[in-house]
N, C-alpha and C positions, 0 to 999 in steps of 0.2 A: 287401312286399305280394305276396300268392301270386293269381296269375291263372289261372284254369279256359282252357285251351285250349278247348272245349268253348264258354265265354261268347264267346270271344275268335273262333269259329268264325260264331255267331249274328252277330254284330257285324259281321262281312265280311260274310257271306249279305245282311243287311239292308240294307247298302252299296249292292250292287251291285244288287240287285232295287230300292232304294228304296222299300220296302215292309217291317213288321213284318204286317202280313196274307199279302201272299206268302210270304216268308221260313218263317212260319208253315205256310201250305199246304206248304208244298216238305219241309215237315221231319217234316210228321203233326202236328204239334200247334196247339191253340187259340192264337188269337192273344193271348190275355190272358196266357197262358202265357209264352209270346216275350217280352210287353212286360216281365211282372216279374223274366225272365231278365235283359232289358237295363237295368231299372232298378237291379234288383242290383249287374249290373259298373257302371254308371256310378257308382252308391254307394263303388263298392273304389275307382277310380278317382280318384273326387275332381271331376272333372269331367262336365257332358253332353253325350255324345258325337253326338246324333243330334234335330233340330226336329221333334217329331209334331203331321200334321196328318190330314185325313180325304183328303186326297188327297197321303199314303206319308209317308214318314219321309227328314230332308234333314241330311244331317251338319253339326253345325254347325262354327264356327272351329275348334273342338278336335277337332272329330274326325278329320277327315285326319291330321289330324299324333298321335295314339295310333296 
């Protein structure tokens, strides 16, 4: 499985902000952008790595440990 550094970058960012709207802001792009970013690698993945709600985005069991 080939992983985008790049996805894998998005993935931190939204970690630590707990935000796909921040993350978003911080990076110049739309937040809808972001999301189909992170849906994509959770796709390659196999797992979801992150709980979206209206208030941020909360990593779930699996995502710490990816």
């Amino acid at each position: 499985m080939h992983l985008n550094p790049e996805s894998l970058s998005f993935a931190l960012l939204i970690s630590d902000l707990g935000s796909i709207a921040r993350a978003a802001n911080m990076l110049g792009m739309k937040q809808a952008t972001l999301s189909r970013k992170l849906t994509a690698l959770e796709s390659r993945v196999g797992v979801r790595l992150f709980d979206r709600s209206t208030r941020g985005a909360v990593p779930t069991v699996s995502g710490p440990g990816f």
